[in-house]
TORMAR-347328 format. One record per residue (C-alpha): z, x, y. Coordinates in steps of 0.02 Angstrom, whole numbers, plus 50000, padded with zeros to 5 digits. Each point is the difference from the previous one (the first is absolute). Layout:
// residues N
ZXY/...
// end
This chain:
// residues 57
525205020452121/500874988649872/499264985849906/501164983249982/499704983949940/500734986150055/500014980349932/500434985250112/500034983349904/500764982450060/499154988650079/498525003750125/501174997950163/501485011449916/498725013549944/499184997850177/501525005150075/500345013349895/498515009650007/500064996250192/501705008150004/499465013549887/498495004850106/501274998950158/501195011049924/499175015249906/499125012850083/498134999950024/499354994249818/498195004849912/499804986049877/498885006049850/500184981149903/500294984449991/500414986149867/500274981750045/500444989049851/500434982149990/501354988549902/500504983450014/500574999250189/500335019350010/498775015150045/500395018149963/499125015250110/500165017049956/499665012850093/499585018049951/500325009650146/500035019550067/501425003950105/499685015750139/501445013549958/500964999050138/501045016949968/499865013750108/500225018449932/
// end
């Protein structure tokens, strides 16, 4: 398993889509955390995640 991070940040539609596309995209996620901040007109989320290890030996 590898840990990742990542940070989506625009406004709440954009980083709806993103993390919507992320999700989509990326293998089957475990999601240890998550941070929601606030700015203006902007959010940020970031998510601390745990990928599976998808290598076979």
């Amino acid at each position: 398993m590898a840990i990742r991070a990542f940070v989506l940040r625009g406004l709440a539609k954009e980083v709806e889509e993103s993390l919507n596309k992320l999700l989509a995209a990326s293998p089957p996620l475990q999601i240890l955390h998550v941070v929601q901040s606030e700015s203006s007109d902007h959010i940020t989320i970031t998510l601390v995640v745990d990928e599976p290890d998808l290598r076979r030996d």
